[in-house]
C-alpha angles and dihedrals in degrees: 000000000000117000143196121234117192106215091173125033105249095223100057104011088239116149093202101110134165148177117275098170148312114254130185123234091245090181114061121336106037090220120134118240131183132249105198127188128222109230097210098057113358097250108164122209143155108259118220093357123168120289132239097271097045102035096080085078093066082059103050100109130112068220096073095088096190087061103025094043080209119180096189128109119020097270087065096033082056097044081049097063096029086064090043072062111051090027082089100040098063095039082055088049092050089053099049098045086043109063075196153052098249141138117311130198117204110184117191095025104177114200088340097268107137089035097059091053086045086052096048096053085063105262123138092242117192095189120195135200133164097209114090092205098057094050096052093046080050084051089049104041099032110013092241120151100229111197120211124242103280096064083077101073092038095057131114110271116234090026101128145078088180142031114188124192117172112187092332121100084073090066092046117100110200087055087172095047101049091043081052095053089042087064096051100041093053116090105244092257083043132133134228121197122191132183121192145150114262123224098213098052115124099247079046092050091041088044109055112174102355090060103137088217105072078060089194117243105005100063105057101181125050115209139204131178092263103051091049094055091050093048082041087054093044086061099045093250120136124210111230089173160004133203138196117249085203104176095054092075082070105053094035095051084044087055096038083054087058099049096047093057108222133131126269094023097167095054096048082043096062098042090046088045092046096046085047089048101047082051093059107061084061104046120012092202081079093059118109099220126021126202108214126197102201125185134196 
């Protein structure tokens, strides 16, 4: 299998690189990866994780809820109303940031979900997943035409009001690159939305290594407040605001429970998720997941 090994942090070029911690691939292979840190700026990120061409293995799941679109057991009955959720709550966020009905990206879009409401509230919505599973099940369900990773880099620039990811620029490998694309693809007055875990969240921080949200090795970067806005920064894009993604704190501590193994999980689940979230309406660095609006 062919891997990839980060010699500079993408974020501030160092080479000064160092361990953060072993974690285990929960999920599907078992098998222990590394997360290491950049000195010089904190950047987290997996080290020697899957290509391209290999990394598709580490989805294939009925498991894996964003592709399956799976309703059985209660991890998946719970991500399911949580999306109903959250479902109006980003299409909420698009209106407000868009004083108008335009043409709408949405990278990373799962089962279709997210682009049929945006469709229905009348936006011109490409949608675009790498998963073949998942596009055919949009197809299916919503008659949306899903096109795979590749259409990214072969779109009109300037073609969007809006580019939506929604826990997915953690999954993509050429992370400059594809900051890079994002730029040209947005109108000038355009808006980029981006959701994401955050490493210094407190579950993150209680968790340690059996965190669900490093999600080894399918996320490949790591990200906190302060290094997004540094690779933001990098691709002349300015954050105007950032947005709790409240409810995540509760199925990631359920799954980080699992995956730690002791008694009584959803019970430690609930009182880890409630103190996270309490410490985050004070401070949204202890939230699990952030939304960021982001401008050129």
């Amino acid at each position: 299998m062919q891997t990839i090994h980060i010699h500079s942090c993408p974020v501030c070029k160092s080479e000064n690189l160092k361990l953060f911690l072993k974690g285990k691939d929960h999920f599907a292979s078992k098998e222990t990866f590394n997360i290491e840190k950049c000195d010089s700026c904190g950047f987290l990120f997996t080290q020697d994780f899957p290509s391209e061409n290999y990394i598709d293995s580490y989805y294939v799941s009925d498991q894996y809820i964003s592709h399956s679109d799976s309703r059985k057991g209660l991890m998946n009955k719970l991500y399911h109303y949580v999306r109903r959720y959250m479902l109006g709550r980003k299409t909420k966020l698009i209106e407000k940031q868009s004083s108008q009905k335009g043409r709408l990206l949405d990278i990373g879009a799962g089962t279709g979900y997210f682009a049929h409401e945006m469709q229905n509230k009348g936006w011109a919505v490409t949608a675009i997943e790498k998963n073949e599973q998942a596009r055919n099940l949009c197809k299916e369900k919503w008659n949306i035409d899903a096109r795979d990773n590749k259409a990214l880099f072969e779109l009109p620039h300037h073609s969007f009001d809006v580019i939506t990811l929604w826990h997915v620029l953690e999954h993509l490998e050429n992370l400059n690159e594809v900051m890079q694309q994002l730029y040209v693809l947005l109108q000038p007055s355009g808006t980029l939305v981006v959701a994401i875990p955050n490493a210094t969240s407190y579950d993150a921080k209680h968790y340690q290594s059996f965190w669900a949200a490093y999600d080894l090795p399918r996320h490949l970067w790591h990200f906190t407040p302060q290094t997004f806005s540094q690779i933001a920064s990098n691709h002349n894009f300015k954050i105007v605001e950032t947005k709790r993604m409240a409810f995540d704190v509760f199925y990631i501590s359920i799954l980080s429970e699992k995956y730690r193994g002791k008694s009584m999980r959803m019970v430690r689940a609930f009182f880890t998720a409630f103190i996270g979230w309490l410490s985050s309406v004070f401070n949204k660095s202890k939230t699990s997941s952030l939304i960021y609006v982001l401008k050129k």
